[in-house]
C-alpha positions in Angstrom: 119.4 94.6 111.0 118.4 97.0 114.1 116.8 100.7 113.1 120.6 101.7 114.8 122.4 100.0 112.1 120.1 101.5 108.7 120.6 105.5 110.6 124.4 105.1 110.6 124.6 103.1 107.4 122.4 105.8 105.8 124.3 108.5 107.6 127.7 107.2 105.9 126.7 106.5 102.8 124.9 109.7 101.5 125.5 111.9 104.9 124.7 115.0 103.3 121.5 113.9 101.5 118.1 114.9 102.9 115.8 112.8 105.2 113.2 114.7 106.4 112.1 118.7 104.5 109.3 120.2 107.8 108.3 123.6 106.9 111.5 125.5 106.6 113.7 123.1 108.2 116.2 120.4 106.3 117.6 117.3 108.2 120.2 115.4 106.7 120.9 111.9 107.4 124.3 112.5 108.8 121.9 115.3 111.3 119.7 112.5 112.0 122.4 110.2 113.3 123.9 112.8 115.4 120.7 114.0 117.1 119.0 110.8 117.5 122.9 109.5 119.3 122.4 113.1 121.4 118.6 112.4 122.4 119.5 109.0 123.4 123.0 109.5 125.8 120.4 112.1 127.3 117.9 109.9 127.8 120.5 107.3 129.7 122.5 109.8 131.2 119.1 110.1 133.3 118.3 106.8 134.0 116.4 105.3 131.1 117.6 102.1 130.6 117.0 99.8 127.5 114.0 97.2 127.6 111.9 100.6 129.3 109.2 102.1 127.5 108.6 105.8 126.5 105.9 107.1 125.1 105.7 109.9 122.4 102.8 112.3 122.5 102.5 114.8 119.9 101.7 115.4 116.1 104.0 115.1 113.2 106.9 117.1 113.3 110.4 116.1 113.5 110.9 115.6 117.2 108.5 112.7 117.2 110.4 111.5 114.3 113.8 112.0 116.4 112.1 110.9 119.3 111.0 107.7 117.9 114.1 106.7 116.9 116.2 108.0 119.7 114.3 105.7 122.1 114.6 102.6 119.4 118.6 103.0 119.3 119.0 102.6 122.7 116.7 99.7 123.4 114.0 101.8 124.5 110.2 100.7 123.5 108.3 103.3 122.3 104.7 104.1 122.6 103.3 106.9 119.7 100.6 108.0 121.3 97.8 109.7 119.0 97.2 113.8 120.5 93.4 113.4 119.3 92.5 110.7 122.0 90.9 111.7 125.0 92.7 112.3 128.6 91.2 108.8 130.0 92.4 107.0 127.0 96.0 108.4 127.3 96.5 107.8 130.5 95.2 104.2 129.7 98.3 104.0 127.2 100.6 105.5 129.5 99.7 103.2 132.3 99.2 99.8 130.7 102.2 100.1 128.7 104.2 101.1 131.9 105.9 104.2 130.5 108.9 105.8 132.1 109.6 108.7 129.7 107.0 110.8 128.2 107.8 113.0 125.2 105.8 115.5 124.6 104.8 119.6 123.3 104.0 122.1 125.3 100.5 122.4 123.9 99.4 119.0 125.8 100.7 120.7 129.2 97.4 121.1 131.0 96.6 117.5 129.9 100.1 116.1 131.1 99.2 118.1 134.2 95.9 116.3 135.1 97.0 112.5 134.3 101.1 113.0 135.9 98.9 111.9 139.3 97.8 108.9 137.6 100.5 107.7 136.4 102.4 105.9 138.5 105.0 104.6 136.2 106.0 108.0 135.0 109.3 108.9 136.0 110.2 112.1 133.5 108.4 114.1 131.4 110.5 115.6 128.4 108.7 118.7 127.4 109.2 120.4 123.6 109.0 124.5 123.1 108.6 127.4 126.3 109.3 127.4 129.5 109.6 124.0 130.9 107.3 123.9 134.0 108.5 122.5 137.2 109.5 118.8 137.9 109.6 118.6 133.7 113.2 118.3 132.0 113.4 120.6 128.3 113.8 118.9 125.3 116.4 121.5 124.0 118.7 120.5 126.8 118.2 116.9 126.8 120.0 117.2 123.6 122.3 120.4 124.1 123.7 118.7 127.6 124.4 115.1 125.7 127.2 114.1 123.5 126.6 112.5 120.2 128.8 109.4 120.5 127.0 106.5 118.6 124.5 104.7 120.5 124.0 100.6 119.9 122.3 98.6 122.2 119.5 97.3 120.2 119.3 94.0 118.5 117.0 93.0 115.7 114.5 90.7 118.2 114.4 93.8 120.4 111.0 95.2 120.8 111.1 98.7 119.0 107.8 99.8 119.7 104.1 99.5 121.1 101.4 100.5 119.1 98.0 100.8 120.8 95.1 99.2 118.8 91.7 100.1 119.3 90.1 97.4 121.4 87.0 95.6 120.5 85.9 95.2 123.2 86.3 98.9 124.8 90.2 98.2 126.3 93.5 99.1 123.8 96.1 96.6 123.0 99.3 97.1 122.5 101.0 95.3 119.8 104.7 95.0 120.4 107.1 95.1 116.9 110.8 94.3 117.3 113.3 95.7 115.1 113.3 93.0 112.2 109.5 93.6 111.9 110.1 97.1 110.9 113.3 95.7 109.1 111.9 93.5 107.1 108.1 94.9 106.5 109.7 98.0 104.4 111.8 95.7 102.8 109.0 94.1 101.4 107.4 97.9 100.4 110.6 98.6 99.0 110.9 95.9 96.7 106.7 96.1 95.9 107.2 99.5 95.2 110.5 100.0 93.7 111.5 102.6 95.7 115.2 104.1 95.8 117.0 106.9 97.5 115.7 108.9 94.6 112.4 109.2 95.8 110.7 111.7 97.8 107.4 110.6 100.0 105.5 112.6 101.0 103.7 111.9 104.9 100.9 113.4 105.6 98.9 110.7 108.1 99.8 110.5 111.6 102.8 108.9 113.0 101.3 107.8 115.5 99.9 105.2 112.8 101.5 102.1 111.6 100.3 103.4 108.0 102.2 106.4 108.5 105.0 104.8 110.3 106.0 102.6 108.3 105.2 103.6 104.8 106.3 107.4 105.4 109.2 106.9 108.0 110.9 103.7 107.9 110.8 102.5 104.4 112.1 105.9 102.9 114.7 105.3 105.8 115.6 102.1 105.1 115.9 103.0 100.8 117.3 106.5 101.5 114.8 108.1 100.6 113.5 111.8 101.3 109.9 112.7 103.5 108.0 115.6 102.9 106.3 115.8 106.5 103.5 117.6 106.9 101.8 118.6 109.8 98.6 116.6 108.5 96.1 116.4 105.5 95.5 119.9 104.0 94.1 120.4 100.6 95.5 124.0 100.6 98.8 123.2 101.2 99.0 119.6 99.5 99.6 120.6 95.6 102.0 123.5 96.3 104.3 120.6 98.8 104.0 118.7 96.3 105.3 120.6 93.3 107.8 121.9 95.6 109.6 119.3 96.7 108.7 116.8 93.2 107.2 114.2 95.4 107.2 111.0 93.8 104.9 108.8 96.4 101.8 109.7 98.6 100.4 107.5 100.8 96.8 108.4 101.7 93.2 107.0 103.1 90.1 106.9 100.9 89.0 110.1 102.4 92.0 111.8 100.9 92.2 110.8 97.8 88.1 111.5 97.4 88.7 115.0 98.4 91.7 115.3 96.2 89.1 114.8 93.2 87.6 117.7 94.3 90.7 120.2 94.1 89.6 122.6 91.3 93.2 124.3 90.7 95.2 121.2 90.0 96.4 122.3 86.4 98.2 125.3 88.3 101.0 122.6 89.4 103.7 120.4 88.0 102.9 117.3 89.4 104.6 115.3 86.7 106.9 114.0 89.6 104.6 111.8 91.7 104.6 108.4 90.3 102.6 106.5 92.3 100.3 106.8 95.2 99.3 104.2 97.9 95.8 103.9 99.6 95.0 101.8 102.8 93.5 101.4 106.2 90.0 101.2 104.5 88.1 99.9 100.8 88.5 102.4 98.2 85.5 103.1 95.9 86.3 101.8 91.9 84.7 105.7 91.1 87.0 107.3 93.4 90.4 105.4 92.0 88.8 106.3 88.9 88.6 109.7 88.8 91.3 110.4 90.8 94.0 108.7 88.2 92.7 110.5 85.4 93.1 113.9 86.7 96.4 113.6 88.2 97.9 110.5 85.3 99.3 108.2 87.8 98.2 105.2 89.8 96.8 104.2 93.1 97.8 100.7 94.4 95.3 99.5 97.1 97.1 97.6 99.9 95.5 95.2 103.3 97.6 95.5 106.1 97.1 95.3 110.2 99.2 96.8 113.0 99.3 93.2 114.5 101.6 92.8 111.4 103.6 95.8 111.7 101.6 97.1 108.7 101.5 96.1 105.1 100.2 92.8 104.2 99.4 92.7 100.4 99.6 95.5 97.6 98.4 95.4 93.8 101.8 95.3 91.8 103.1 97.9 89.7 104.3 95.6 86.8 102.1 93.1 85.9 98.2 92.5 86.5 96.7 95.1 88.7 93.3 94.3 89.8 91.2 97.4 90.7 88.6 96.4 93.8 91.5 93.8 95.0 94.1 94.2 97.8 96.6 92.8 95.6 99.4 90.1 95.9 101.1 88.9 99.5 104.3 90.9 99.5 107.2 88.7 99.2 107.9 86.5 102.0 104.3 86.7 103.8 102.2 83.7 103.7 98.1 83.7 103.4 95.3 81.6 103.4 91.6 81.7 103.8 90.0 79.4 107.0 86.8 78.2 107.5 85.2 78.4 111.4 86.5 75.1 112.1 89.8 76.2 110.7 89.9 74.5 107.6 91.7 76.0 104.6 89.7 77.3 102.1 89.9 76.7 97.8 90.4 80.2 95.5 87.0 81.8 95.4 85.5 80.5 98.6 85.5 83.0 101.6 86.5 82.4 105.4 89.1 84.2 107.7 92.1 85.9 107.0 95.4 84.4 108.4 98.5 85.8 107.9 102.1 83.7 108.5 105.2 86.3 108.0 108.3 87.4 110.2 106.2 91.0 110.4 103.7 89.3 112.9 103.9 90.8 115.8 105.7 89.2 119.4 102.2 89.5 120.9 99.8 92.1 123.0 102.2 93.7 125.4 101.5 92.2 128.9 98.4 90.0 127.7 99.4 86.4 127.2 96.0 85.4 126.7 94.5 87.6 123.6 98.4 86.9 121.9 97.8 83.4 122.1 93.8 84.1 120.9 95.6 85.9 118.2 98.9 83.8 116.8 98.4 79.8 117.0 100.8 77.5 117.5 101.6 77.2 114.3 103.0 80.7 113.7 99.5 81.9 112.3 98.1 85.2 112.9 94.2 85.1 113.0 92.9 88.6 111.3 89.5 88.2 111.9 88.8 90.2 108.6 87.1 88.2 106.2 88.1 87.4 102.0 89.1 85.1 99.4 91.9 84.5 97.1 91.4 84.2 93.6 92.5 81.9 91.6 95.4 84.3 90.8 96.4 84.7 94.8 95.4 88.4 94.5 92.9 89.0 98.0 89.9 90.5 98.1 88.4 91.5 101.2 84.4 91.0 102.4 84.2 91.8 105.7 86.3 93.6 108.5 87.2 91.9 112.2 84.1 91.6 114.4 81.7 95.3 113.2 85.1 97.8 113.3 84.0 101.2 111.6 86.6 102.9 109.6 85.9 106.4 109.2 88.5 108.5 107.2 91.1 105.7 107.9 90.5 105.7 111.7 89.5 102.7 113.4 86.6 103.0 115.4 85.1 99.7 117.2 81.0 100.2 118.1 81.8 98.4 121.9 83.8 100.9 123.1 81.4 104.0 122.0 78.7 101.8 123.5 80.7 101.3 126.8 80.5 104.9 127.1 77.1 105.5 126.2 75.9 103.2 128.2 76.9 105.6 131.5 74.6 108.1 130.4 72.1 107.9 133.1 69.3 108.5 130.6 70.2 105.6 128.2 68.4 102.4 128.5 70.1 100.6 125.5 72.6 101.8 122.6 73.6 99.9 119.1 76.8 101.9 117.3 77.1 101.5 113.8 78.4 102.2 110.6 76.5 103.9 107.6 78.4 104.2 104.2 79.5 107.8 103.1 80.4 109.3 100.2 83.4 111.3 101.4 84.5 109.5 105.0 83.7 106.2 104.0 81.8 105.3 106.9 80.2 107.2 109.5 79.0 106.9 113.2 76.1 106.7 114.2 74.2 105.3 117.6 70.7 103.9 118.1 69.2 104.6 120.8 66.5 103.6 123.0 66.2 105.5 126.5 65.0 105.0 129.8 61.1 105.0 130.7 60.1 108.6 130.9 63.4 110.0 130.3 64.1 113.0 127.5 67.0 114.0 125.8 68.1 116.0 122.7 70.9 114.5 119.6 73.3 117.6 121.0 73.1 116.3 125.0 74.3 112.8 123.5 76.9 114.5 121.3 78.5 116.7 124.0 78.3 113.6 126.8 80.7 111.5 123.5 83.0 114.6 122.8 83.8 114.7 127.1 84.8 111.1 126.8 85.8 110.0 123.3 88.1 111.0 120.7 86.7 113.1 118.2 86.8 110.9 115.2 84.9 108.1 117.3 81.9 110.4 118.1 78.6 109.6 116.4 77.6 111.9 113.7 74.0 111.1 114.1 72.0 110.0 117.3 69.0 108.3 116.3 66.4 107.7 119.3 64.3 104.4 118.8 61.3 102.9 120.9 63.2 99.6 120.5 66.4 97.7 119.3 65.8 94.9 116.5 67.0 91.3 117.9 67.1 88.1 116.9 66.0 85.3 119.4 69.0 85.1 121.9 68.9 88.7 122.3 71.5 89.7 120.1 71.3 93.1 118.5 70.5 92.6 114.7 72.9 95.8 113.6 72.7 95.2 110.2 68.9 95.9 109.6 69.6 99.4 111.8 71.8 100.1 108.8 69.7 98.9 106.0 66.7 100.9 107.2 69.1 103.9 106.5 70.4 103.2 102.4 
């Protein structure tokens, strides 16, 4: 079954019931068919043909939602594109993922403005809000000049969408999903967490996300379910959206759910409604599950999931045995097992690699035969690179995460690429990224650094030189300056003793 087909069976079988509540705004299912058919006739009637990709660039509101979809009904491929990356990382997405179409907001104009030049791929840019500048096509008309006549070109094997991983070794890749993976991953979350069109989920993580995709956008789609979408993580506005709107599941990061233990004027709100909250994207401290299900009575079930299969892997259950510090059980109909280095499964209890065999793996890294065959063997099996066991119960616990990633609030954050840049500061001789625990984000960044023979520099030169060229979230914290890195014999940097010399 295609995205296409659950929008129109949702739309005619409760038309009238709410998908998405933004701010003061209210769209039904029945308005989501018929501007998502609009968007994409627009998007044809000018020359965007199915199989093309279009990338989405902005934060969550309901066009990106609209957007997202439109492009998926009509056999489009689109590309979310996360607004806090940095100009050359966009126009990295844009070009290596050959988009035609860019959706975007007017806020991002000076941006679009600098990469439209290099972006040779980039046909037409659909801009949201204002005057639309010149050689730029409004939003508002795209779907005020289109009929509304339904739209069905895509097939379950279609690609649906790309979403840009965080490369290890400095360079993005693209994981393409398909229709069924979307299809079939929230049925599994469905069925895990007994969700219904009686629910209301709340989304306040990026779109731009799998996490947030999938958890907050298609699997309340595909139940018929309501979102509450938020513009982001607030802890002023959280409580009040949630009493409001009797929100019965929140999907959050560790981060969240640590500051949420903080709010000191909980008891002012009914939140007798929210049954159940999610965690993933990062470990979540026993203390901080703890604490937080005693103040607000309800659980947290802790999840393992990757983009490279669509998104959730395993979850603790909500009948049965829940084990706190786990991952929890394979949803139904994924396959897992533990590998040695010589690829040799592993017995309950013992630890190795994670590999994952499911109809939510992804077809591959768009346009890079070689890492998709690195990451799916011949046997159907994708290779995680994350590292755990399974008890004796099948319930996984993970160790270790692929290669030395850093997850800080729920971002991914791999060491290479902050080193990449680093390393063109004329003044640094060698760099180590890292990342040390913390209370609140989890982990944080932070570099080691040794510089060049007479050279001088101060923590805020470095800092500034990462904010020109990274994303904020990937920026060190801390810049420690060093006489020398610790290695072992062949060179290699020994990162883990830079971190234990700061517990």
């Amino acid at each position: 079954m295609s995205i296409t087909d659950i929008i129109r069976h949702q739309a005619i079988k409760r038309p009238e019931n709410i998908f998405i509540y933004f701010a003061d705004e209210a769209i039904s299912f029945k308005t989501l068919e018929n501007l998502t058919n609009k968007i994409a006739n627009g998007l044809i009637q000018r020359g965007f043909s199915s199989g093309k990709t279009a990338a989405v660039l902005m934060g969550n509101r309901p066009e990106a939602v609209l957007s997202f979809l439109a492009v998926t009904k009509m056999g489009g491929i689109a590309v979310p594109i996360n607004p806090s990356l940095k100009e050359y990382e966009i126009g990295y997405i844009l070009n290596n993922s050959q988009a035609e179409v860019l959706i975007t907001i007017r806020q991002y104009l000076p941006l679009i403005q600098l990469l439209k030049p290099q972006c040779p791929f980039l046909r037409r840019i659909y801009m949201i809000g204002g005057k639309t500048p010149e050689g730029m096509i409004s939003f508002e008309e795209l779907i005020q000049a289109s009929g509304s006549p339904p739209v069905s070109v895509a097939k379950d094997a279609n690609p649906a969408s790309i979403i840009y991983t965080q490369g290890v070794m400095g360079r993005p890749r693209g994981a393409v999903l398909t229709h069924q993976n979307y299809q079939i991953n929230a049925a599994q979350i469905i069925r895990a967490l007994h969700m219904d069109y009686e629910d209301v989920v709340m989304a306040v993580l990026p779109l731009s996300h799998v996490l947030a995709q999938v958890l907050t956008m298609f699997t309340p789609l595909y139940a018929g379910a309501a979102v509450v979408l938020m513009r982001g993580f607030s802890p002023y506005n959280f409580l009040p959206a949630l009493s409001q709107h009797k929100v019965t599941c929140f999907v959050g990061v560790p981060t969240i759910f640590a500051i949420l233990n903080n709010l000191p004027e909980i008891a002012m709100y009914d939140l007798s409604s929210l049954r159940l909250c999610v965690c993933g994207a990062a470990p979540l401290s026993v203390d901080i599950i703890e604490a937080f299900e005693r103040r607000y009575q309800t659980s947290i079930l802790e999840g393992y999931g990757l983009t490279e299969a669509t998104c959730a892997v395993t979850i603790n259950p909500i009948k049965g045995k829940r084990k706190i510090g786990s991952v929890g059980y394979p949803l139904h109909g994924i396959e897992i097992k533990i590998v040695d280095v010589n690829n040799n499964p592993l017995e309950p209890e013992q630890e190795g690699e994670i590999l994952i065999r499911s109809q939510t793996v992804m077809n591959g890294y768009f346009n890079d035969p070689n890492m998709t065959s690195e990451a799916i063997d011949p046997e159907g099996w994708l290779h995680t690179g994350d590292i755990g066991y399974l008890d004796e119960d099948g319930y996984l616990w993970i160790k270790g995460r692929a290669k030395e990633m850093i997850i800080r609030g729920g971002e991914n954050i791999y060491p290479r690429e902050i080193e990449a840049v680093l390393e063109k500061e004329p003044r640094v001789d060698e760099v180590a990224v890292v990342g040390v625990p913390d209370p609140i984000w989890g982990e944080q960044v932070w570099a080691f650094m040794v510089l060049k023979t007479d050279a001088t520099a101060q923590e805020e030169e470095i800092k500034e030189f990462c904010r020109i060229h990274l994303a904020d979230f990937k920026c060190p914290q801390v810049i420690k300056f060093v006489a020398s890195l610790p290695k072992t014999a062949t060179g290699k940097v020994r990162k883990a003793l830079l971190v234990q010399t700061e517990q």
